[in-house]
C-alpha positions as CSV (number, residue, x, y, z in Angstrom):
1,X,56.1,23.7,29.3
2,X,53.9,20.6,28.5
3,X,55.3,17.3,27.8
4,X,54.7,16.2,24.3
5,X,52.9,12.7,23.7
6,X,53.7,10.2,20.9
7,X,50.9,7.7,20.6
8,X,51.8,4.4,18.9
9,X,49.2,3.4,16.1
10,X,49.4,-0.3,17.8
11,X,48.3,1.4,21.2
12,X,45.3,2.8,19.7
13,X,44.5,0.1,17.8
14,X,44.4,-1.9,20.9
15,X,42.4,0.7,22.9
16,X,40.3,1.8,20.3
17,X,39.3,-0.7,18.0
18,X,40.1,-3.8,20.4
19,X,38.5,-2.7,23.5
20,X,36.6,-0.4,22.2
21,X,37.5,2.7,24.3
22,X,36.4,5.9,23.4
23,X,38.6,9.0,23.0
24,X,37.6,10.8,26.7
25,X,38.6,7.1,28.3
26,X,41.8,7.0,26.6
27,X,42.5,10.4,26.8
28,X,42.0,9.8,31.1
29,X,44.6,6.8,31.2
30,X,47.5,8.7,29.5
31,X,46.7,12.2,30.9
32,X,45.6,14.3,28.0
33,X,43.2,15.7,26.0
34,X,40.4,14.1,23.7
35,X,41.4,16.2,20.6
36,X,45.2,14.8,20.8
37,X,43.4,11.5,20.6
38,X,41.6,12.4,17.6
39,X,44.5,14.0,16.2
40,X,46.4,10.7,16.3
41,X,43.5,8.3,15.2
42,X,43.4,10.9,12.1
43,X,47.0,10.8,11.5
44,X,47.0,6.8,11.1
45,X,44.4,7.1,9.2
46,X,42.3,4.6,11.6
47,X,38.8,4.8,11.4
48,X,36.6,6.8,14.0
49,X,33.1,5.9,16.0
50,X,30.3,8.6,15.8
51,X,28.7,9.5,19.1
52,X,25.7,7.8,18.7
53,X,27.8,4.3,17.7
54,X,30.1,4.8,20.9
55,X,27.2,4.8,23.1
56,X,25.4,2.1,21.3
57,X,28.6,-0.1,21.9
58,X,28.3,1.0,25.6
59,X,24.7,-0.8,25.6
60,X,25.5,-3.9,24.2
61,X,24.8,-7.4,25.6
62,X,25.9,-7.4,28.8
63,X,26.6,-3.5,29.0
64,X,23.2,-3.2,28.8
65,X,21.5,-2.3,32.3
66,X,18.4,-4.1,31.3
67,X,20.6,-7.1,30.0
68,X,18.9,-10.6,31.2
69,X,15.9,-8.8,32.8
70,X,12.9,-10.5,30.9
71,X,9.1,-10.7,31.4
72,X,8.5,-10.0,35.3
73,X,12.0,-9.1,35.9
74,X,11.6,-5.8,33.5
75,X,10.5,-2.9,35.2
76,X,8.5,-1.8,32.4
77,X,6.3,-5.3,32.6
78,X,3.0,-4.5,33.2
79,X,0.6,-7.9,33.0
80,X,0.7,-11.0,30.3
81,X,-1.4,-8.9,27.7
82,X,0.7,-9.9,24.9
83,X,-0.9,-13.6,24.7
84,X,-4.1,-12.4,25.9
85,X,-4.3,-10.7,22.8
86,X,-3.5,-13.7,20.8
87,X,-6.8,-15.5,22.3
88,X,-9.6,-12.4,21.5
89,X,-12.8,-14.1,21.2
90,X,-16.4,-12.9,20.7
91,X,-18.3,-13.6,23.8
92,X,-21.7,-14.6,21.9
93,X,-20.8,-16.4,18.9
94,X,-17.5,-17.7,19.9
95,X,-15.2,-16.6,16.6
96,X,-12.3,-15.5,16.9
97,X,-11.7,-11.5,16.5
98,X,-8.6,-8.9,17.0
99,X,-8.0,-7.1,19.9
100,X,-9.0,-3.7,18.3
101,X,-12.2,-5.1,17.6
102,X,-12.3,-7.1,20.8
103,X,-11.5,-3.9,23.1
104,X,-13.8,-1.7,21.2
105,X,-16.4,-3.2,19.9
106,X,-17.4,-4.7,24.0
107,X,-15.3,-7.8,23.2
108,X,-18.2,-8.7,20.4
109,X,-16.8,-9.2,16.8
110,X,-18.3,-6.4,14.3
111,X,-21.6,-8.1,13.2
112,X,-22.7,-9.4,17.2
113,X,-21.5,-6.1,18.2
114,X,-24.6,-4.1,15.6
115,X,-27.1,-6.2,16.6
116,X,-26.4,-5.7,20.0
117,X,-26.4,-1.6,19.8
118,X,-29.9,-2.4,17.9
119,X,-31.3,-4.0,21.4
120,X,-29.3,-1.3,23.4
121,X,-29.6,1.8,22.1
122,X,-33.2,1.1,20.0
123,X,-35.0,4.9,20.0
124,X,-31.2,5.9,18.4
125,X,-31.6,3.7,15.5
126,X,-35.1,4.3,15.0
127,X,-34.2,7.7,14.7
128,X,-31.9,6.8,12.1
129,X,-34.6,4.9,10.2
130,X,-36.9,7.4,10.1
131,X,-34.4,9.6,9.1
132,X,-34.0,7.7,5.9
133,X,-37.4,7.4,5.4
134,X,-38.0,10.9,5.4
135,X,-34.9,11.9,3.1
136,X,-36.0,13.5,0.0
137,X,-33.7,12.6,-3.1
138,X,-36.0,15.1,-5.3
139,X,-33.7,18.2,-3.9
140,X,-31.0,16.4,-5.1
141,X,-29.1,18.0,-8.3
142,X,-29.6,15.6,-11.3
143,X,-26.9,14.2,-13.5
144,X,-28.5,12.2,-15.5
145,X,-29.1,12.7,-19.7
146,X,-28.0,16.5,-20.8
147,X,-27.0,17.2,-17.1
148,X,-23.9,15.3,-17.4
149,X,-20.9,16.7,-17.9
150,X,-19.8,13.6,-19.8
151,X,-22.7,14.0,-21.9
152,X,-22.4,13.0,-26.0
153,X,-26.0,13.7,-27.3
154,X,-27.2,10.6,-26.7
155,X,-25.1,8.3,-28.7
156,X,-25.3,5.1,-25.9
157,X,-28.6,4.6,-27.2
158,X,-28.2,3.8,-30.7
159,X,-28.8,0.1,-32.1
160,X,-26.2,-2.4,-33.0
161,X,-26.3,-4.1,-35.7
162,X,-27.8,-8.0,-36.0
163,X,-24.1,-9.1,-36.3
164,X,-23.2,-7.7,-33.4
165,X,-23.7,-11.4,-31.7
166,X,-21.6,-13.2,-28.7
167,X,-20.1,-15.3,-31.8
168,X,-18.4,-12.6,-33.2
169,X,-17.1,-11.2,-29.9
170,X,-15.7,-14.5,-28.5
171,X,-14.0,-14.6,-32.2
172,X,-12.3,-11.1,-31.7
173,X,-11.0,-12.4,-28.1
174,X,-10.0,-15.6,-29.9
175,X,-7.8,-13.8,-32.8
176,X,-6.4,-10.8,-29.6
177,X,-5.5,-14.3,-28.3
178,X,-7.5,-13.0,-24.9
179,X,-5.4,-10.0,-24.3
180,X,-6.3,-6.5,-24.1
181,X,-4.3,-4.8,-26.8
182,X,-3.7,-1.5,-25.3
183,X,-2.2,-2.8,-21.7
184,X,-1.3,-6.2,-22.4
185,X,-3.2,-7.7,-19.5
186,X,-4.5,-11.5,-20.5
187,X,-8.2,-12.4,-19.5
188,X,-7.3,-15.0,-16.8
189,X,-5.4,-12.1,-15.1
190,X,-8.2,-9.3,-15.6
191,X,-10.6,-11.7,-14.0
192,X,-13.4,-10.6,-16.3
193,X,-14.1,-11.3,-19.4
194,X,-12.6,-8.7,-22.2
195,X,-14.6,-5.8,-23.5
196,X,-15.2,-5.8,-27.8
197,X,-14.4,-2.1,-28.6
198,X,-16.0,-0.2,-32.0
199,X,-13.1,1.3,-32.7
200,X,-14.3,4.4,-34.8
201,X,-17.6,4.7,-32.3
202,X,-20.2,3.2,-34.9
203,X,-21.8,0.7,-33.5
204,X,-23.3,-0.6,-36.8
205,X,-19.8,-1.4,-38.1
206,X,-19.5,-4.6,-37.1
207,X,-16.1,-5.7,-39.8
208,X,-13.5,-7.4,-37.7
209,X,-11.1,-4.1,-38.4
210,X,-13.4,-2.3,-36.5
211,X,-13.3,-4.5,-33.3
212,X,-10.7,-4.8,-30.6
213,X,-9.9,-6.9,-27.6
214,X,-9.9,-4.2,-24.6
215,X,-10.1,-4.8,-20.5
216,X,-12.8,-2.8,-18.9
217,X,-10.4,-0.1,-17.6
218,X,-8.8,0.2,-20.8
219,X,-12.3,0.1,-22.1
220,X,-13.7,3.2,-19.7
221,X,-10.7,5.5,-20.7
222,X,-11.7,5.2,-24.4
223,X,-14.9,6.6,-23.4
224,X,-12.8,10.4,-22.8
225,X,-11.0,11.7,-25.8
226,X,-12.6,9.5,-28.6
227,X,-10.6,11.1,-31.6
228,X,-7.2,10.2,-29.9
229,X,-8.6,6.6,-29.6
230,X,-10.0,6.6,-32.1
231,X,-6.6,7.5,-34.2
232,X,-4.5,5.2,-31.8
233,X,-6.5,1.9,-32.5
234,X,-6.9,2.4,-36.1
235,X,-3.1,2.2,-36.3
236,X,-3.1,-1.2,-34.7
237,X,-4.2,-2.8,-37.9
238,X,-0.9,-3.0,-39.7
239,X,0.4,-4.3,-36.5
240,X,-2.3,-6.9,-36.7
241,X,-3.7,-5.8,-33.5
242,X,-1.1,-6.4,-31.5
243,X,0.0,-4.3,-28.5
244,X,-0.5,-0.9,-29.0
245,X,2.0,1.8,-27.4
């Protein structure tokens, strides 16, 4: 008849959490199995290590077999390419390069590198040249005019009207206090300077309703779907052109 075990809840909390046994070690001290462990740190309601954190404990500090073992000592040290790699320079103009472009490009940086492919492999680039030379772009398919899909009869080329003048469109910018009014970017972040948009697509009508502050990629999607923009940014004048969701 086995003997029945009573396990303290200060024991395992000694062995367990303290010294950080696992279940298998304890279980070998006090002659029994590691499920009755388990079954005890259940019962107290203490909390249990997973597998992979017991042997992660195992390795720690001075656990660990490769504890203190550093540089040469490491058996996995091969040379001192680590710094080496912090000093990659190009051995004709001096300037310092990464060691990508150091090991591959022959320890040249990128633009020493091309002409020196131009002086060592010349008939390959002359090849190159020639086959430039000889490319015809006639048998290429042409997209330009009716050919384009994004094609609109034509419209790009009609006149603007003689008030359509860099006044008036620094004075739109000016009242859109330099902010597109569609995505709220200003000009100083944009970069460039804000677009002047027609907003019903007639380039004659130059009134100040018709004109809007927009960044050039707000700009190009007006361009697709005109009636939708067209019906957006005409709402934007009870709003005083403000931004427009």
């Amino acid at each position: 008849m086995s003997k029945k075990i009573n396990l303290t809840k200060a024991f395992l909390q000694e062995e367990y959490i303290k010294s950080k046994k696992s279940s298998v070690d304890i279980a070998k001290k006090i002659n029994c199995s590691s499920t009755t462990i388990q079954k005890y740190l259940n019962e107290y309601n203490i909390p249990t290590r997973t597998p992979s954190n017991a042997q992660l404990d195992k390795s720690k500090g001075k656990n660990n077999p490769m504890y203190g073992r550093k540089g040469k000592h490491n058996p996995n040290w091969k040379s001192n390419k680590a710094k080496e790699r912090q000093k990659c320079h190009c051995i004709n103009c001096n300037k310092p390069i990464t060691f990508r472009t150091y090991y591959y490009r022959g320890k040249r940086c990128s633009s020493c590198a091309t002409k020196n492919a131009w002086k060592t492999f010349p008939e390959k680039f002359e090849q190159s040249l020639r086959t430039l030379k000889n490319f015809d772009r006639s048998k290429l398919p042409k997209m330009n005019g009716s050919k384009n899909p994004n094609w609109k009869g034509g419209i790009s080329k009609g006149l603007y009207s003689q008030d359509w003048t860099e006044q008036l469109k620094e004075q739109i910018r000016q009242r859109d206090n330099y902010t597109c009014q569609l995505c709220d970017k200003t000009q100083k972040q944009s970069g460039k300077t804000l677009n002047v948009h027609h907003i019903d697509y007639d380039k004659k009508n130059c009134s100040e309703e018709n004109l809007i502050s927009l960044c050039k990629v707000c700009h190009t999607k007006t361009n697709y779907n005109r009636k939708y923009w067209e019906k957006l940014l005409s709402k934007g004048e009870q709003y005083g052109y403000s931004r427009i969701n």
